[in-house]
C-alpha positions in Angstrom: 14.5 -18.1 -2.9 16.3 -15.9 -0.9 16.1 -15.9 3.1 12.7 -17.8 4.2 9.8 -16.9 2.0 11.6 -14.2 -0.3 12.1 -13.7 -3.6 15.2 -13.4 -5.9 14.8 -9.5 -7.1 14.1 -10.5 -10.5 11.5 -13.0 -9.4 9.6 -11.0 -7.6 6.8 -9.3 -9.8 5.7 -12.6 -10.8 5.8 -14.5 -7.1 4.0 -11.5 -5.9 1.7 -11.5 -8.2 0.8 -15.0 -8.2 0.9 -15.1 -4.5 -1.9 -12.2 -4.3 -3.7 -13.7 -7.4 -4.2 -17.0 -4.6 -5.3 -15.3 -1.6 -7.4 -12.4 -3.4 -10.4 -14.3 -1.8 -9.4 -13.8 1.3 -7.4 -11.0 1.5 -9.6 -8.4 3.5 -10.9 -10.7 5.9 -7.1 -11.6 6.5 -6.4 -7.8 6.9 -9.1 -7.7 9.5 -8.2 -10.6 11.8 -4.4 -9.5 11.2 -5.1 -6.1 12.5 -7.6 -6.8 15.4 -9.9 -4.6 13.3 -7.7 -1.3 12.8 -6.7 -1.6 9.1 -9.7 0.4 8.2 -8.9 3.4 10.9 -5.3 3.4 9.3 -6.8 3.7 6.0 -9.1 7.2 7.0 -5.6 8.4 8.3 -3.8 7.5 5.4 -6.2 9.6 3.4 -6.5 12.7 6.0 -2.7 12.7 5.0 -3.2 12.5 1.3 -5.2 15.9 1.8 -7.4 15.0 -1.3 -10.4 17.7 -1.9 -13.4 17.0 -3.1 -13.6 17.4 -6.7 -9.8 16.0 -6.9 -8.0 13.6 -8.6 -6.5 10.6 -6.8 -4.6 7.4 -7.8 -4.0 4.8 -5.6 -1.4 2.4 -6.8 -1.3 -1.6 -5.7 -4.7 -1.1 -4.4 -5.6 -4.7 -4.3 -9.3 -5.3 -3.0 -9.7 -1.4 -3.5 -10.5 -1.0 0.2 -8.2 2.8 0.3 -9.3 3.3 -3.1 -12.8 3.5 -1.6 -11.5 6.1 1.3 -10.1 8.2 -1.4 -13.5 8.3 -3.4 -15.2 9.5 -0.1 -12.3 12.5 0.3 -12.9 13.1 -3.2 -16.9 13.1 -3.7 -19.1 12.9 -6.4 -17.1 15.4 -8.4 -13.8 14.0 -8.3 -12.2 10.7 -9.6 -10.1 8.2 -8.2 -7.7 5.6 -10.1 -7.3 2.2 -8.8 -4.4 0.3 -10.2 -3.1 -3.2 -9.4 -1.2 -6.0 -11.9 -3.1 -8.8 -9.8 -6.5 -9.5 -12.0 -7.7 -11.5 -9.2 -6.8 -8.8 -6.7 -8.9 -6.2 -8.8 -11.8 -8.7 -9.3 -12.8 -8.3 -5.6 -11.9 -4.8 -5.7 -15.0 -4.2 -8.4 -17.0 -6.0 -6.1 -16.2 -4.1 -3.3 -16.7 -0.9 -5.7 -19.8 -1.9 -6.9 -21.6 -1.7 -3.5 -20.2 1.4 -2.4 -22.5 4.4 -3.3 -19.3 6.1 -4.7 -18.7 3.5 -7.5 -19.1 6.1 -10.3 -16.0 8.1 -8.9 -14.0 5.0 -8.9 -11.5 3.8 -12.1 -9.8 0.6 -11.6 -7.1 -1.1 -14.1 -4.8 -3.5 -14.4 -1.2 -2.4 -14.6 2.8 -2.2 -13.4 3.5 0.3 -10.6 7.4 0.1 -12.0 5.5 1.9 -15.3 2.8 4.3 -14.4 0.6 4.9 -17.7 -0.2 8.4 -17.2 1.7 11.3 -18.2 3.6 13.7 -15.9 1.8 15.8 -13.0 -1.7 14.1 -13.5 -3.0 13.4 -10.0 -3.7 15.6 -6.7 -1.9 12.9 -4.8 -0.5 9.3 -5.2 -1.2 6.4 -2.2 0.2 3.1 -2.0 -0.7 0.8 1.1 1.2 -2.5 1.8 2.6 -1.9 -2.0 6.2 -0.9 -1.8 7.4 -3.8 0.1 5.9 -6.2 -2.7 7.3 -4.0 -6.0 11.0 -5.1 -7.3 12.5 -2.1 -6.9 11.0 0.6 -4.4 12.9 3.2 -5.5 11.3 2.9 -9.3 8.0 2.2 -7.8 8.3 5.9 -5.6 10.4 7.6 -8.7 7.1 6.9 -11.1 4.5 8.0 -8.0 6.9 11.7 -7.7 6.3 11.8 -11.6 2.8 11.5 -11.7 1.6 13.6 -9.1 1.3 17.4 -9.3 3.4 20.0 -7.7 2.0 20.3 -4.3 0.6 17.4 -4.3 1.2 14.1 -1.5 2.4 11.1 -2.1 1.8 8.8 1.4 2.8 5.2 1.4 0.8 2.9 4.2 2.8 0.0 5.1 4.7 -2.2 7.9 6.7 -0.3 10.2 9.4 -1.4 13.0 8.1 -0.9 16.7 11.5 0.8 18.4 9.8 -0.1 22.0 12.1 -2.8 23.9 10.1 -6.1 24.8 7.3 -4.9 22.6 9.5 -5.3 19.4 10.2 -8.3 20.7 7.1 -9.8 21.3 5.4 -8.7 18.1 8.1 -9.9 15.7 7.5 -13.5 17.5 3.9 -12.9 17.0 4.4 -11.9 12.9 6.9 -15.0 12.5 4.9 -17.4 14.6 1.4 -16.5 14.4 0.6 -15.0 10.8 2.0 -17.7 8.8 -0.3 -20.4 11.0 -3.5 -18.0 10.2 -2.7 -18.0 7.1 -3.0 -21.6 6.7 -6.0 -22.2 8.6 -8.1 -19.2 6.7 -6.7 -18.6 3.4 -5.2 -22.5 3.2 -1.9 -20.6 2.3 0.7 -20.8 4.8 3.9 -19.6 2.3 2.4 -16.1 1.1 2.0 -15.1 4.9 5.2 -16.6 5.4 6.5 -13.8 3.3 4.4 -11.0 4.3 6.5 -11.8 7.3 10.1 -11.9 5.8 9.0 -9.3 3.1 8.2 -6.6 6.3 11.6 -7.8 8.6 13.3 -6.3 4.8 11.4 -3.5 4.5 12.9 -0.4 5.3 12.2 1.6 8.2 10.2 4.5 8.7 12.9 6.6 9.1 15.3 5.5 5.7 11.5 5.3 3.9 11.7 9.2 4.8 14.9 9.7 3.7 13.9 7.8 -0.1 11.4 10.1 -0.4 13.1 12.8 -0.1 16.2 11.9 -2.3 13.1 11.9 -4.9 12.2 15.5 -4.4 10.0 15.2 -2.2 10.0 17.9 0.5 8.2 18.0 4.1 8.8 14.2 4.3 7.9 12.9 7.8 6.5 9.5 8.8 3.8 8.4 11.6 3.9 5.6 13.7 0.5 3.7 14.4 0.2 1.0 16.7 3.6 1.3 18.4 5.1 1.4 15.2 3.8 -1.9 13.9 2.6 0.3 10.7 3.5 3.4 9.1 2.5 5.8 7.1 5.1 8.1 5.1 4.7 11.2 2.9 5.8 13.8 1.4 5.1 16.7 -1.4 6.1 17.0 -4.7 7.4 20.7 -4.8 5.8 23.8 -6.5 8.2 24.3 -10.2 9.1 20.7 -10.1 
């Protein structure tokens, strides 16, 4: 391992996904207690920015439990689809449960597979969503490379994930928070203290906002921009694959 919780680049795929493949059964209450409740409000915004119409095609890559997934398929409606993808089998189990119930379920595809290899062919989908996905993918720029690939020229492709609050004493405070308290919930709900250990050292690694921008558009992407939520504690990134590319 490198630094605290992380792993060695080439290690990664299979800690990650063995880590989610443990805490799969807990994973959206976690997300819930971890955000005071707002994960779901940063979901709805991540899809207003994904500008999906109904009747469009959307694929949503590390989806996990399938929770955006399931904000996609209401952009979308009855007449459009949405792909679910994740390589964690346990991950996607309680994602078809959380499909099942929803009244959308028949607009909703989920698969197992590798974000570093999309299976679909060039300029498929409307847009392309990842949340808390890049951080946990070997290689971000390969993960964002194959997104740009698959989605169509004008379409978005907006990644969700752990920003860096710029705010003095706030930034402070809520890194000693992340190291000290997430870890210790993790333990006492999901009896896993190490994988929240990481999400930790996994989001201190993670680029900020502002070089995330800059990725995407090295990739092609045009009218990048990024938007803070909560202080900067998460953010949500996107840009649009160009007319002709």
């Amino acid at each position: 391992m490198q630094g605290n919780c992380l792993p060695l680049k080439e290690q990664k795929e299979t800690f990650v996904q063995d880590m989610f493949n443990a805490i799969a059964g807990r994973y959206d209450l976690m997300n819930i207690v971890m955000s005071f409740g707002l994960d779901r409000a940063w979901r709805r915004f991540t899809t207003q920015r994904a500008d999906l119409k109904p009747g469009g095609h959307g694929l949503d890559i590390c989806c996990g439990t399938g929770m955006l997934t399931i904000e996609l398929a209401k952009a979308t409606g009855p007449a459009g689809k949405v792909t679910g993808m994740d390589f964690s089998e346990k991950m996607l189990a309680v994602a078809r449960e959380n499909v099942q119930n929803n009244k959308l379920s028949s607009t909703i595809q989920l698969f197992q597979g590798n974000a570093m290899k999309l299976a679909f062919e060039d300029d498929t989908f409307d847009c392309v969503t990842v949340a808390w996905g890049l951080r946990n993918v070997p290689d971000i720029e390969i993960a964002l490379r194959e997104m740009v690939r698959v989605v169509k020229p004008g379409g978005k492709v907006v990644s969700l994930d752990m920003g860096h609050p710029s705010v003095p004493v706030f930034r402070q405070l809520y890194w000693f928070w992340f190291e000290r308290m997430i870890p210790f919930m993790g333990r006492f709900w999901c009896n896993n203290k190490k994988a929240y250990a990481y999400l930790h050292d996994s989001a201190r690694v993670f680029p900020h906002q502002q070089e995330l921008v800059r990725i995407f558009t090295q990739y092609g992407l045009t009218s990048t921009t990024y938007h803070n939520l909560a202080g900067g504690v998460v953010a949500v990134v996107e840009g649009k694959k160009p007319q002709g590319k």
